[in-house]
PALOSE-963182 format. One record per atom (N, C-alpha, C): residue number from 1; residue in one letter; atom name; x, y, z. Coordinates in nm, 4 decimals, padded with zeros to 6 digits. Each point is the difference from the previous one (the first is absolute). Layout:
residues N
DRENZA / NUM / A / CA / X / Y / Z
...
//
This chain:
residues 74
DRENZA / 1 / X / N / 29.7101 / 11.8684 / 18.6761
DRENZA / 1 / X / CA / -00.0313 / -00.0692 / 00.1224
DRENZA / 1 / X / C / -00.0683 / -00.1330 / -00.0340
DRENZA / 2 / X / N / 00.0418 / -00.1681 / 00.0670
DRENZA / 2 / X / CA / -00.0770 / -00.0701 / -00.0342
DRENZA / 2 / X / C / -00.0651 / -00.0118 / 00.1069
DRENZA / 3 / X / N / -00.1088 / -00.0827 / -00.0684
DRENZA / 3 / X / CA / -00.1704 / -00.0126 / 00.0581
DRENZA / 3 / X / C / -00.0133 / -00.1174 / 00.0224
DRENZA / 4 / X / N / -00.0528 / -00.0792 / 00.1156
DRENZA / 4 / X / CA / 00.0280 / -00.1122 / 00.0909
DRENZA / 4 / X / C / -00.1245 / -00.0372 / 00.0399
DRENZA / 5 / X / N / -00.0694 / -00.1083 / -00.0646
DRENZA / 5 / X / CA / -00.1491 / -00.0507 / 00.1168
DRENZA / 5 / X / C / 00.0456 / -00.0373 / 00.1419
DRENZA / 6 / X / N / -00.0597 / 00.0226 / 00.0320
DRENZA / 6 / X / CA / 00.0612 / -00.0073 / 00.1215
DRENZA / 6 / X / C / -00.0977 / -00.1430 / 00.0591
DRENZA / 7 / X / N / -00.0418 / -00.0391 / -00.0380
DRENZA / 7 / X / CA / -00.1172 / -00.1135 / 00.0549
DRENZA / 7 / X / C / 00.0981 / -00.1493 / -00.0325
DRENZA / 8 / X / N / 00.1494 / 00.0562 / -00.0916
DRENZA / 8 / X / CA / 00.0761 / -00.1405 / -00.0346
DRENZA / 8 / X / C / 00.1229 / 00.0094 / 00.1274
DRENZA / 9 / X / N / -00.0190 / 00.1423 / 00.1032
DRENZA / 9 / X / CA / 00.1182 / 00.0076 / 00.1058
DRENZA / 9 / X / C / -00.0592 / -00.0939 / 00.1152
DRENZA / 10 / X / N / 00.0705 / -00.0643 / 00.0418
DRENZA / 10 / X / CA / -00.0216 / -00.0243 / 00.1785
DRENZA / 10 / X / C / 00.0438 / 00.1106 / 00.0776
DRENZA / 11 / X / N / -00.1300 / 00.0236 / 00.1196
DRENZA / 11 / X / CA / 00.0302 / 00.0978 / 00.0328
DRENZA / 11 / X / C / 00.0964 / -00.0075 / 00.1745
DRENZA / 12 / X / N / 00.0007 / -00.1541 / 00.0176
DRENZA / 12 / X / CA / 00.1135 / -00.0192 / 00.0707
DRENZA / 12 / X / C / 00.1754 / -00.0531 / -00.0299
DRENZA / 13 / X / N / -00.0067 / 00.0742 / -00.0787
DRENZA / 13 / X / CA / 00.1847 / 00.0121 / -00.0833
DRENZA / 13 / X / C / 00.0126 / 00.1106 / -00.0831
DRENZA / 14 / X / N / 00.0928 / 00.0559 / 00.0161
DRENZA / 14 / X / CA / 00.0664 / 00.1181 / -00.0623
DRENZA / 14 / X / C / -00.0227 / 00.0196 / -00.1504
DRENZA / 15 / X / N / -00.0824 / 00.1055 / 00.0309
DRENZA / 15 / X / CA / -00.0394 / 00.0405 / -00.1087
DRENZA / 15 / X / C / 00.0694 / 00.0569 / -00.1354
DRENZA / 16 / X / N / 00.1751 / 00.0355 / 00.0352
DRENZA / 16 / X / CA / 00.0394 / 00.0901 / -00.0537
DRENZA / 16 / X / C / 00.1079 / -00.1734 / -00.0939
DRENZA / 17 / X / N / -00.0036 / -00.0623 / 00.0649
DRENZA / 17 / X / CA / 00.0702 / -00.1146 / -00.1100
DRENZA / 17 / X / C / -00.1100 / -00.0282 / -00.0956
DRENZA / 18 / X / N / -00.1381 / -00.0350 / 00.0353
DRENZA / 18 / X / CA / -00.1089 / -00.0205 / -00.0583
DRENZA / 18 / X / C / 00.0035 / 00.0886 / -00.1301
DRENZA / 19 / X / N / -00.0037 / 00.1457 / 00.0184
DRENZA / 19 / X / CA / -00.0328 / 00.0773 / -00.0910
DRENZA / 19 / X / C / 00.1676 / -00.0174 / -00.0771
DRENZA / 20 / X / N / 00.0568 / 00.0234 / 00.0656
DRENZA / 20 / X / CA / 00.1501 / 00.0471 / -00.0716
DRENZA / 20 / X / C / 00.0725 / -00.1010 / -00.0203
DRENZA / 21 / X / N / -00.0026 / -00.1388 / 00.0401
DRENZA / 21 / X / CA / 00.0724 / -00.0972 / -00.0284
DRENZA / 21 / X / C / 00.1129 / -00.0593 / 00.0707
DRENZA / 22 / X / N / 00.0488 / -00.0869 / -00.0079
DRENZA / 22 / X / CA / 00.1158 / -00.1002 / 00.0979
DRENZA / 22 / X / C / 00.0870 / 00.1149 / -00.0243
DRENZA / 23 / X / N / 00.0572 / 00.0709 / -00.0788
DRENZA / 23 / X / CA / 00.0708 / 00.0808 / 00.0178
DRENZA / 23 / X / C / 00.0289 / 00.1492 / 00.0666
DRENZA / 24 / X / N / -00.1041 / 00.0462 / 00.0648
DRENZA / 24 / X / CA / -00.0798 / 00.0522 / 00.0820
DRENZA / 24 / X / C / 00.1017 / -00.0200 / 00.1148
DRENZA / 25 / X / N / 00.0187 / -00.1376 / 00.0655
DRENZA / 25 / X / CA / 00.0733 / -00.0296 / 00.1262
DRENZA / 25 / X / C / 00.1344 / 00.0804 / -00.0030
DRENZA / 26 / X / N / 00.0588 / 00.0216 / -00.1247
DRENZA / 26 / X / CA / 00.1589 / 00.0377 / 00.0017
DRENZA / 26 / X / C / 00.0327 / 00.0816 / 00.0390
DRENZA / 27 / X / N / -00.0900 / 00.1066 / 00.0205
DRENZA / 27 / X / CA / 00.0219 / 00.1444 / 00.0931
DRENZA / 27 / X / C / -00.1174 / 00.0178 / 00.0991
DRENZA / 28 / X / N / -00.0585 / -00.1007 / 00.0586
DRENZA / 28 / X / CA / -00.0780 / 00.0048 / 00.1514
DRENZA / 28 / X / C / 00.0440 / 00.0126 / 00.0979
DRENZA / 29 / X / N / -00.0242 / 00.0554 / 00.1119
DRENZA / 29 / X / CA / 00.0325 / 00.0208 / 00.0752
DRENZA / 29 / X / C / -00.0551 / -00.1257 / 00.1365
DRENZA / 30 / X / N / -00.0602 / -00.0690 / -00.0049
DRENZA / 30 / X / CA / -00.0731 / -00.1291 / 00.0511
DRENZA / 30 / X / C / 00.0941 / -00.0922 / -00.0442
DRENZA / 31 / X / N / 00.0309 / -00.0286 / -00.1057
DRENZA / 31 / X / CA / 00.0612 / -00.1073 / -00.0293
DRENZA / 31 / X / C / 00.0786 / -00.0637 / 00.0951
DRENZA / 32 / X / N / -00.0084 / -00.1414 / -00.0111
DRENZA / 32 / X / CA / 00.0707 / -00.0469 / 00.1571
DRENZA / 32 / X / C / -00.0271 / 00.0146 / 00.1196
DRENZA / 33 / X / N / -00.0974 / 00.0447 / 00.0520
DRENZA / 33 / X / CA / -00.0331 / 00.0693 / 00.1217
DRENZA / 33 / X / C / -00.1408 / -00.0769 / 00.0450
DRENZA / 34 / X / N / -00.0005 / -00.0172 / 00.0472
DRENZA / 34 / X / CA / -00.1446 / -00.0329 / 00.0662
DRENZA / 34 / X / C / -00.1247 / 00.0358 / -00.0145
DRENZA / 35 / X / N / 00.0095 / 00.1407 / -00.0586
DRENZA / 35 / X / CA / -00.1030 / 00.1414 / -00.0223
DRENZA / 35 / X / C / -00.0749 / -00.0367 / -00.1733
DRENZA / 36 / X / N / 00.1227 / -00.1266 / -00.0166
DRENZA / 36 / X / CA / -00.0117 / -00.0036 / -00.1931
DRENZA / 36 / X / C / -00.1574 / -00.0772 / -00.0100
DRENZA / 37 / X / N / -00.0697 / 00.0579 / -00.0901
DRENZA / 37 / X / CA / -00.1301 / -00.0778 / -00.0237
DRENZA / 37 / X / C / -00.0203 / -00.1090 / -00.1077
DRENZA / 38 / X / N / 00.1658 / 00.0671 / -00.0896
DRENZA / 38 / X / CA / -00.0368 / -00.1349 / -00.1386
DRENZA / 38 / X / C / 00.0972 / -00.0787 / 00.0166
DRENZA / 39 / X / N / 00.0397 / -00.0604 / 00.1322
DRENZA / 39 / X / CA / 00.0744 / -00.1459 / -00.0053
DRENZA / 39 / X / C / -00.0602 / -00.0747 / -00.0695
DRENZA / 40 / X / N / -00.1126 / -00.0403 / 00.0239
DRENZA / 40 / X / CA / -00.0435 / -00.1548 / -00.0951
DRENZA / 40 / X / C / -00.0449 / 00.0278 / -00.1699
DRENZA / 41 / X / N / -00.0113 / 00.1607 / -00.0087
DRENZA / 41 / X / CA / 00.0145 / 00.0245 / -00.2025
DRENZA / 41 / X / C / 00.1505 / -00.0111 / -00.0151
DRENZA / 42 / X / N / 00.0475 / 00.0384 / 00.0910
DRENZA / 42 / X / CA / 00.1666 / -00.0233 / -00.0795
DRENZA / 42 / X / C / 00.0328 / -00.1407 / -00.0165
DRENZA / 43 / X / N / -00.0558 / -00.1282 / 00.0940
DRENZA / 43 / X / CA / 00.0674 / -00.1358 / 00.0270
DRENZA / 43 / X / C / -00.1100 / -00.0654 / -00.1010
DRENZA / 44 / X / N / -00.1293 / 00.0506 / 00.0086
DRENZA / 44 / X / CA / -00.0597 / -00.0645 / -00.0979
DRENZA / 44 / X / C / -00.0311 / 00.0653 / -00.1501
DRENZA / 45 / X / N / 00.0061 / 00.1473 / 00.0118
DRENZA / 45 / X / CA / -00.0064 / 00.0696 / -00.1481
DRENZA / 45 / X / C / -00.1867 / -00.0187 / 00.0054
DRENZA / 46 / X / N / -00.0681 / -00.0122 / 00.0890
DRENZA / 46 / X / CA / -00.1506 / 00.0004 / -00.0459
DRENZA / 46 / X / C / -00.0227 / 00.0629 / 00.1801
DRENZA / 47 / X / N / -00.1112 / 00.0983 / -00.0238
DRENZA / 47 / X / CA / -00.1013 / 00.0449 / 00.0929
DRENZA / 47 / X / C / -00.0970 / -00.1200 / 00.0361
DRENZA / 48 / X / N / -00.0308 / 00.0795 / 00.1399
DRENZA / 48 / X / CA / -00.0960 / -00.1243 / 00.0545
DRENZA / 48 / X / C / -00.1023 / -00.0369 / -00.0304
DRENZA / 49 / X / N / -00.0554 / 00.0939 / -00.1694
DRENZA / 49 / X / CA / -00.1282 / -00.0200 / -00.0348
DRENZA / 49 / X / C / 00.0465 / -00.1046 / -00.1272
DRENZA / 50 / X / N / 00.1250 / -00.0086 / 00.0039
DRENZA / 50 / X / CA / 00.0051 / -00.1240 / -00.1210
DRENZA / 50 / X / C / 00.0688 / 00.0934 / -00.1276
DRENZA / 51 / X / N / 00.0099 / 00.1003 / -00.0136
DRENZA / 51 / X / CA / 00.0204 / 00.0732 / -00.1068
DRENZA / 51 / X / C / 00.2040 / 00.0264 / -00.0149
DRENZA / 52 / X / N / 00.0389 / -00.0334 / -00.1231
DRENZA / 52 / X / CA / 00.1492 / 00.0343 / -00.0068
DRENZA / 52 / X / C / 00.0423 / 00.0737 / 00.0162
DRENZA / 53 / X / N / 00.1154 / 00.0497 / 00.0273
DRENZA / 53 / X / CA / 00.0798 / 00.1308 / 00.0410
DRENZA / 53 / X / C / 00.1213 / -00.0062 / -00.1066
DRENZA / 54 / X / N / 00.0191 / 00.0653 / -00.0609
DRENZA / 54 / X / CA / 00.0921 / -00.0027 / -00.1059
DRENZA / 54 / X / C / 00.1250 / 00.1086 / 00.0680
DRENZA / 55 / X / N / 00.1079 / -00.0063 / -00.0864
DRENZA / 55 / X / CA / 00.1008 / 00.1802 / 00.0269
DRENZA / 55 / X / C / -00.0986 / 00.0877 / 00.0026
DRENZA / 56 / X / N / -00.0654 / -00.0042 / -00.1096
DRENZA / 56 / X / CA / -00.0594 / 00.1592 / -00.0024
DRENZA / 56 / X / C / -00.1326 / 00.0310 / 00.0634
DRENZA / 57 / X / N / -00.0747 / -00.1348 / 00.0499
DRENZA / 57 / X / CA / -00.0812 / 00.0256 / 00.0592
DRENZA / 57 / X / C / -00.1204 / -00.1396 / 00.0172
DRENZA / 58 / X / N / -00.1244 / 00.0045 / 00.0170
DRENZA / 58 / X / CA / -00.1119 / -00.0531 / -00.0454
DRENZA / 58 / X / C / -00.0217 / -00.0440 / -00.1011
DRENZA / 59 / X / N / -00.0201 / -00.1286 / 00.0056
DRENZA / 59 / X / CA / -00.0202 / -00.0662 / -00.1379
DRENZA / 59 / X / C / -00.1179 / -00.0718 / 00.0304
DRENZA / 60 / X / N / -00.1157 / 00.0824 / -00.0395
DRENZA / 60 / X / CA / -00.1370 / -00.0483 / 00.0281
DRENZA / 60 / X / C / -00.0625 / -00.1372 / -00.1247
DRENZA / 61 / X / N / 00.0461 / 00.0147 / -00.0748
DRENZA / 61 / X / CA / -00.0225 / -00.1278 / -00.1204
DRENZA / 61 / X / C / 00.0806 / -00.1357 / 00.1253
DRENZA / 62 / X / N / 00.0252 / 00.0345 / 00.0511
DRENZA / 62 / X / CA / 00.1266 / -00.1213 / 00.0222
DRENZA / 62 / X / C / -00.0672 / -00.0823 / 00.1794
DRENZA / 63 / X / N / -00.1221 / -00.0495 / 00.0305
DRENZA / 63 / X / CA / -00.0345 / -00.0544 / 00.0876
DRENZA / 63 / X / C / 00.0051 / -00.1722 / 00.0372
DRENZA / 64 / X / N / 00.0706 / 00.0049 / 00.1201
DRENZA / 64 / X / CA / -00.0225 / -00.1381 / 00.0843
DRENZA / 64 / X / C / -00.0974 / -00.0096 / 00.1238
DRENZA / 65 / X / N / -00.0873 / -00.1089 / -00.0485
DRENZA / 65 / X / CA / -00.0599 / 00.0210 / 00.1234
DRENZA / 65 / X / C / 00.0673 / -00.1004 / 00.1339
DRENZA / 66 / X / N / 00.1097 / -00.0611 / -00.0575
DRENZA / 66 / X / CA / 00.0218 / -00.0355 / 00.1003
DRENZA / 66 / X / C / 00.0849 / 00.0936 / 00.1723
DRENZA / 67 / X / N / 00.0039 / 00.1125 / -00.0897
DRENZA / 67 / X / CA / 00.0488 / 00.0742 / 00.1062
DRENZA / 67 / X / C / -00.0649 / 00.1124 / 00.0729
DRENZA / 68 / X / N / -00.1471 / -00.0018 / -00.0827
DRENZA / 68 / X / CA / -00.1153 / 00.0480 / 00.0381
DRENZA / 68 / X / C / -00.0274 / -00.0198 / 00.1560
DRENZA / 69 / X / N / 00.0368 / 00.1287 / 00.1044
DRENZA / 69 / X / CA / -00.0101 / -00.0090 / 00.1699
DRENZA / 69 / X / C / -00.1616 / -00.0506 / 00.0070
DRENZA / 70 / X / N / -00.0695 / 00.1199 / -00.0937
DRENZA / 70 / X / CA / -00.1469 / 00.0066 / 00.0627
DRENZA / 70 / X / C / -00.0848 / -00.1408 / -00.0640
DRENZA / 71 / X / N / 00.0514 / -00.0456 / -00.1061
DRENZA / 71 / X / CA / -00.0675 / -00.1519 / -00.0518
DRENZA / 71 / X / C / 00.0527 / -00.0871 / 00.1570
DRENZA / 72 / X / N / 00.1305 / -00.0298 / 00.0691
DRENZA / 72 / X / CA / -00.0470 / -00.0911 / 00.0584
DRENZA / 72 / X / C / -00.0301 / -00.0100 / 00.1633
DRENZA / 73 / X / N / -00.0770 / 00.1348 / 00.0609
DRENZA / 73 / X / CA / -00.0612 / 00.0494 / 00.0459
DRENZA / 73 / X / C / -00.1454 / -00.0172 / 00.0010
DRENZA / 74 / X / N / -00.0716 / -00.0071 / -00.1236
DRENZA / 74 / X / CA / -00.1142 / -00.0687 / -00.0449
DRENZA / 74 / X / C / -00.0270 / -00.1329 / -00.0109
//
């Protein structure tokens, strides 16, 4: 089983691309739908905390802050 900080997820987008990766979408059931939470990790490949989304998952070494939601909020 892998083990996930969870403090690198946003907790408003789908968690299950986050943990499991862009490839994750290929058998969702959201996908396309309105209901989907990781439109903008799939178009941008980064969560709203700035952190990458790879195939396989979270790529916490790998930060922009320019896509950091909660930096420009502050």
């Amino acid at each position: 089983m892998r083990r996930v900080d969870t403090s690198y997820l946003s907790t408003d987008e789908c968690w299950s691309i986050q943990i499991n990766g862009l490839l994750h979408c290929q058998n969702c059931k959201w996908t396309g739908i309105s209901a989907c939470e990781g439109k903008n990790i799939v178009k941008t490949h980064r969560n709203s905390k700035g952190y990458k989304i790879g195939e396989k998952g979270i790529i916490t070494t790998d930060y922009d802050s320019n896509f950091d939601q909660l930096k420009k909020h502050l």
